[in-house]
N, C-alpha and C positions, 0 to 999 in steps of 0.2 A: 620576358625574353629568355629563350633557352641558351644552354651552356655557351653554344659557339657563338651564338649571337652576344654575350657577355665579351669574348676573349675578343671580339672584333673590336668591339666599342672599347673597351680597355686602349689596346692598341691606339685607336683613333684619338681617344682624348689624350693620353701621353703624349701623343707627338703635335696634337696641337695647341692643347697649352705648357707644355712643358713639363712642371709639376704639380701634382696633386695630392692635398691631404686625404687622410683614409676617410674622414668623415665626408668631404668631398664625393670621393670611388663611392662610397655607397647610400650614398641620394643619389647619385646619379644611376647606379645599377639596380638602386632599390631592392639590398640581396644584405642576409644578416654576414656578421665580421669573419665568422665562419665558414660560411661560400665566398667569400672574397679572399680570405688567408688559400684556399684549397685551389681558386682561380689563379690567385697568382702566382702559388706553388706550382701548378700544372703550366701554365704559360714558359717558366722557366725549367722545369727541368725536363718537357716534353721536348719544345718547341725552341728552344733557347733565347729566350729576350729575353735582355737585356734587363732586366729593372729592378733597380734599385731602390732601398731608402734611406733618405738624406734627412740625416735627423739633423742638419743645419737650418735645411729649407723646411723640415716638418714637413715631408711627404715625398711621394715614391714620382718616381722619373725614367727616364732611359737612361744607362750608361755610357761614356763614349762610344760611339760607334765605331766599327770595324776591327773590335776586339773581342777574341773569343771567338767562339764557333757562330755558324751563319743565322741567323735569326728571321725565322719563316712562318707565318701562317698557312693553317694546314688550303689546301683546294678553294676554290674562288666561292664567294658565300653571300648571300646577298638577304635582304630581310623581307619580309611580305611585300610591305611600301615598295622596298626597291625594285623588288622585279615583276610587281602591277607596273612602274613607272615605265622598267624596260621592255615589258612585251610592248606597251602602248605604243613606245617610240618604230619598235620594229615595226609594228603595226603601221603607225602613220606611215614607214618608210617602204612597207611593203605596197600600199596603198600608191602610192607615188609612183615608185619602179619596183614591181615586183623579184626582181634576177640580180638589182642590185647588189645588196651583202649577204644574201641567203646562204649560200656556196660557202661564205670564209665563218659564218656564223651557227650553221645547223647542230654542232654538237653544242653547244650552251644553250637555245633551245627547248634541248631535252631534260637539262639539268633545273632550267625555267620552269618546266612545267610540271616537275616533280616538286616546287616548292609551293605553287599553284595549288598543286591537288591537295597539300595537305591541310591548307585552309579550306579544302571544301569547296574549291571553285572550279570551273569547269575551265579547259584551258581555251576551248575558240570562242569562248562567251566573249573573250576580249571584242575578238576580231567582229562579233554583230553588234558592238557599242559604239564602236570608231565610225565615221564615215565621213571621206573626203568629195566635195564638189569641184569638179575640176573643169571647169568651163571656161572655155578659151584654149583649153591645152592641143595645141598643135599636131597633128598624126606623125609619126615616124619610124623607122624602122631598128626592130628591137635587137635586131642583130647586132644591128650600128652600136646601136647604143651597149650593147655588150661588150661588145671589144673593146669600144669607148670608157666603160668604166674600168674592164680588166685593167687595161694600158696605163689609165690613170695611177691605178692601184699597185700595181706592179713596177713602174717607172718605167715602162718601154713608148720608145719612140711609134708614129703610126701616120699611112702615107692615106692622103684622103680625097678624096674630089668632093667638092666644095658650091652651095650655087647661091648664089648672091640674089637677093631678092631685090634690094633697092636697084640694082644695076643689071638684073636678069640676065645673067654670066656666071661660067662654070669655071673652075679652077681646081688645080693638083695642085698638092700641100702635102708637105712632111711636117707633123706635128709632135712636140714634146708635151704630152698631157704633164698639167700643173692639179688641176683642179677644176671640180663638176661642180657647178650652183643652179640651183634650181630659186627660179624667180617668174612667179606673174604664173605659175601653171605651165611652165617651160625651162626643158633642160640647156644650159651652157657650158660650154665647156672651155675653162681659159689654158691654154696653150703658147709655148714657144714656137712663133713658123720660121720655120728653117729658108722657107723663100725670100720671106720679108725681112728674117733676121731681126724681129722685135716682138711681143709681144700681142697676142690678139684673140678674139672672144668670138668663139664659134655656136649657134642655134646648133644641137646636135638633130632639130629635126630637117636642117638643111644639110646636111651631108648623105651624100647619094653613092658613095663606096668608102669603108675603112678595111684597110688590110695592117694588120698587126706585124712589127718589125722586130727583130732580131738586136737592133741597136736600144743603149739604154737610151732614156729620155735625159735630155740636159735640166739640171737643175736652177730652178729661178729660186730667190727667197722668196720667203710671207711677206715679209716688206716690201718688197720691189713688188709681187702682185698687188698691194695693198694700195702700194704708191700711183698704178697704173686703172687700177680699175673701182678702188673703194670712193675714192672721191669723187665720180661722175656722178652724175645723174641719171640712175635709175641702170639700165642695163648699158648703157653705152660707156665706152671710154674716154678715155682723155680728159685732164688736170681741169679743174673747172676753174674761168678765168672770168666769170659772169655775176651777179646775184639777182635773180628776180624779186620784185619787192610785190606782195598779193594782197588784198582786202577782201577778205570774206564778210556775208551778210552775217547779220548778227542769227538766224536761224541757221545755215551750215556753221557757225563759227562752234557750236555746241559740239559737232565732231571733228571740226579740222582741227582745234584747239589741242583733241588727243592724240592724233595722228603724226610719225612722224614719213616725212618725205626726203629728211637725207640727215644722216647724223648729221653733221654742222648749221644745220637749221635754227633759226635765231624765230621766234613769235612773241609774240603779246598781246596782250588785249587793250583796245584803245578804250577810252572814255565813253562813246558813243553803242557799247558793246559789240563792237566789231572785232575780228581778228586780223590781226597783220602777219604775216609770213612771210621772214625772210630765206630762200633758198640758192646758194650757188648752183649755177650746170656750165657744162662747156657746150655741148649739144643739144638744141631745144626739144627735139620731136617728141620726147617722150612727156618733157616738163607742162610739153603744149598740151597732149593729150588729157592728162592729169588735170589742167585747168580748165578745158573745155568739158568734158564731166560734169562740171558744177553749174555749166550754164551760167543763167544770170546771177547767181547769187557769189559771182566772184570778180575783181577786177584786176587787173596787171596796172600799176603803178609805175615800176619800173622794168628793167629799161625802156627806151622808146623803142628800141628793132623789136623789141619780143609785145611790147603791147601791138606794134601797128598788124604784128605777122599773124597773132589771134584774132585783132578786128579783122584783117582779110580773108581768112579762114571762116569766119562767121558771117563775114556779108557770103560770101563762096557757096556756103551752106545753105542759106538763104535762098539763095539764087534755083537750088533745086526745088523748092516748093513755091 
């Protein structure tokens, strides 16, 4: 590891374990006593940390904070690992929505791909390693979807027409963007509607005009989104007040076993090598889909509305061939 990459790691084990003996510092820096006296020479009187040593504790620390001058490391530094890790993500995220965070992210980048080079890599080699299948992802309009993310980003309110597919109806909406979740190979967008005056989760490939407002956006917490939308099932909302109970055959049970279908999800494996699945939902459609997938090698136990609504669904089905 070269110099700077030293002074990072310094830094980073100080403050996460607190203190450390010198013998400690240098198995972990793997650097003789002499590059470690000159490291941490230079950290303090370039740089000003803070560190001390505590011949109490038998080894060096941080000193109280907020005394003395400001203690800084030099520009933003990242190690081979770390920023293969970060083109990747941009990568995957470019892949998804390319206009997304390009714009707030270009000049790092640069500084990326000069760390890149000096390993000897080539920097778009990333980008022909990656590759997203995005099947099913719904058409939409990127425009939309731009303002949509700015708005987000930026905390400005945003006025929209709106078109309901289950209901085949259109609607004007004044929206406080919260946050954009991409699920299933489709973008969402959770929102404050000023119509409804509650919270609610828009397909951004259903909006058919956004015009960006002057007004800030109203702030929801994490929690209250959390509260509102983490607990459903799947992309829909609302508190789930249900638990389906499921019996996989013992050959899907070999993938359902690893899958999860909703944090709160309770499974196990019966005797018989079958798997059982316990899932809450408030809203079945999407619970339904998810089980009809599996065809016959799955059974609804519980409840009785949500087993008789799959057999009806499957005689229905039936009925076409």
């Amino acid at each position: 590891m070269n110099r700077t990459e030293r002074f990072y790691r310094i830094d980073q084990l100080l403050a996460a374990r607190g203190i450390l003996s010198r013998e400690a510092l240098l198995e972990e820096l793997q650097v003789s006593w002499a590059t470690l006296k000159r490291d941490l020479a230079y950290l303090k009187d370039r740089f000003n940390a803070p560190i001390v040593f505590d011949r109490d504790a038998g080894g060096y620390r941080f000193a109280t904070p907020n005394i003395g001058p400001k203690y800084e490391l030099p520009g933003l530094w990242f190690s081979g690992d770390e920023t293969h890790a970060l083109l990747t993500m941009h990568q995957l995220l470019t892949e998804l929505e390319p206009g997304l965070l390009a714009p707030h992210i270009a000049p790092l980048l640069s500084r990326l791909e000069a760390i890149v080079c000096k390993d000897g890599h080539a920097f778009d080699e990333i980008a022909s390693r990656i590759r997203l299948a995005r099947i099913g992802m719904r058409r939409k309009n990127p425009a939309y979807f731009a303002a949509v993310s700015r708005a987000t980003l930026a905390r400005r309110r945003i006025h929209v027409r709106h078109y309901s597919r289950s209901e085949d109806t259109h609607s004007e909406r004044e929206l406080s963007p919260q946050r954009l979740t991409f699920y299933r190979n489709n973008w969402y967008l959770e929102a404050w509607c000023h119509v409804r005056d509650d919270l609610r989760r828009f397909s951004v490939d259903a909006l058919e005009a956004v015009d960006l407002l002057d007004t800030t956006a109203k702030a929801v917490a994490a929690e209250q989104l959390d509260a509102v939308f983490g607990g459903s099932y799947g992309i829909y909302g609302g508190m789930p007040d249900k638990h389906a109970v499921l019996r996989f055959s013992i050959a899907a049970s070999r993938w359902v076993a690893d899958e999860e279908w909703h944090p709160m999800q309770v499974g196990r494996l019966a005797p018989d090598g079958r798997y059982v699945l316990e899932v809450p939902y408030a809203e079945p459609t999407e619970l339904m889909m998810d089980i009809l997938r599996h065809g016959h090698h799955v059974e609804v136990l519980e409840p009785v509305e949500l087993r008789t609504a799959v057999a009806e669904t499957i005689r229905m089905a039936a009925d076409n061939y």
